[in-house]
Structure formats: structure tokens, C-alpha cells
N, C-alpha and C positions, 0 to 999 in steps of 0.2 A: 629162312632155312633152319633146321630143327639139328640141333647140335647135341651128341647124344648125353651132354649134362642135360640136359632141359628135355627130354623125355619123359623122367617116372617126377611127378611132384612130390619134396620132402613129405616124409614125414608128420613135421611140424607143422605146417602148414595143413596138414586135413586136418588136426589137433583142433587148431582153432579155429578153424572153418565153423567144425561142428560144435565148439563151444561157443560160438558167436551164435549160431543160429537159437541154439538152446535159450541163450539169455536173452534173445530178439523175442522169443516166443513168449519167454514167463512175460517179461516186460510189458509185450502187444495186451498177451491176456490179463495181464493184472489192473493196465488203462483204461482196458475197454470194461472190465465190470465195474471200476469207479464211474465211466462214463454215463452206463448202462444206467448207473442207479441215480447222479444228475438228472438225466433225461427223466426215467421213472418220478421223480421228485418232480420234477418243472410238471410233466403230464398231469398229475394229480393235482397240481393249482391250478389246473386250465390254461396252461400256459404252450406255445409251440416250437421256445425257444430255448434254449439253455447254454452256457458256456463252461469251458473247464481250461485250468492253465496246462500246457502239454510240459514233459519234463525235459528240464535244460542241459541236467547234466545226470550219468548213471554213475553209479559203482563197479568201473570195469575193468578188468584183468589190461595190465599196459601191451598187451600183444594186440587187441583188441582197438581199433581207431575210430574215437570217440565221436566226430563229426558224421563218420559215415554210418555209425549206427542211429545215433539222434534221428539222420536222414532216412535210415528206413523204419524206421520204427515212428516219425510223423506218417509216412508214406503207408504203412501196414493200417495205422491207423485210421486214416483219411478212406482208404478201399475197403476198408469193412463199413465202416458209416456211411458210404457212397452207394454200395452194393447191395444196402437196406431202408436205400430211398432217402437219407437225410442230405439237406443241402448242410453245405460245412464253409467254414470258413477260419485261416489261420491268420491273427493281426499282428502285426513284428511286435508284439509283448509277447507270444507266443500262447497266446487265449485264443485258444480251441471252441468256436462259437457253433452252432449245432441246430437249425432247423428242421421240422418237419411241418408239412400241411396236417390241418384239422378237415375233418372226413364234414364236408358241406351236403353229403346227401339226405343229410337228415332234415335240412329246413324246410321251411313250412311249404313254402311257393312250389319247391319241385311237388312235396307229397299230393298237394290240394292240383298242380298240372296233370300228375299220374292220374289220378282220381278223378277227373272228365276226361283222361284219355281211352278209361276205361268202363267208365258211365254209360248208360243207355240212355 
């Protein structure tokens, strides 16, 4: 039952609601184009793996509770590389490991199947 303190939420509390989010955002975004450019890097040596260390600890105002931001901002991170087909993987070192598939429809065996499937 709702006691009419606990009705309108302080203040203070939407304060840092909305500055928690703000710094969840720069943070996700500032990750993911370090990531971006690993990956970029790995792809370019032929490579379909890559790793990166996620961050341990941020610079964060103390109203702000350090564990649970770490938690969403792995989590922010993990569903954007999810949601763009990469398998992922975090190791309790907290190495951020990052596959994708290499596009196999180029070898030879399918071309040269197509190619008497479409033969006379």
C-alpha cells in the first residue's frame, strides 16, 4: 500500500537517473567503436576472431553504483554484438572474445554444383 511519501519520486533521484543513463551511453558508445575497429583489424588479416579487455572499473559520480553500471554496460555491450550476428564470449579475466562466420559461399565446390545445376 502506497503511502502518500512514496507517491511523487524525489527529485534527486530523476537527477541521477538521467545522468546514469547519459554516462551508460558515452561509455557503450565509446566501447563499441574501440571494438568496431579490433574487429575491423582482425577482418583485414583474414582473421574471424578477435578479443578486447571490457572495462573494470569507470570514473563515476559516487551517487552512481559502480557494480550495476559495469553490469549494464557488459550487458549493452554484449546485445549490440549479439544483434549483429557475432558470437561473444566473456572470460572471468573479463576478455571480451568476439567471433564471426567467414561467408563460405564463395568456394569452389558450391560454384562448380551451381554450375551443372544450371548446365544443359
Amino acid at each position: 500500500m502506497s503511502t502518500v511519501s512514496n507517491i511523487v519520486k524525489p527529485a534527486k533521484a530523476l537527477k541521477v537517473n538521467a545522468l546514469r543513463k547519459d554516462l551508460l551511453n558515452q561509455t557503450v558508445i565509446t566501447y563499441l567503436y574501440q571494438i568496431n575497429s579490433a574487429i575491423e583489424a582482425s577482418n583485414k588479416e583474414n582473421k574471424n576472431i578477435t578479443a578486447v579487455i571490457l572495462p573494470t572499473s569507470f570514473n563515476l559520480p559516487k551517487c552512481i553504483d559502480s557494480d550495476k553500471f559495469k553490469t549494464e554496460t557488459y550487458f549493452m555491450i554484449a546485445s549490440e554484438l549479439k544483434s549483429k550476428g557475432y558470437d561473444i564470449s566473456i572470460r572471468k579475466d573479463k576478455l571480451l572474445v568476439i567471433q564471426w562466420n567467414i561467408d563460405k559461399s564463395n568456394n569452389v565446390s558450391s560454384m562448380e554444383e551451381y554450375l551443372r545445376e544450371i548446365s544443359e
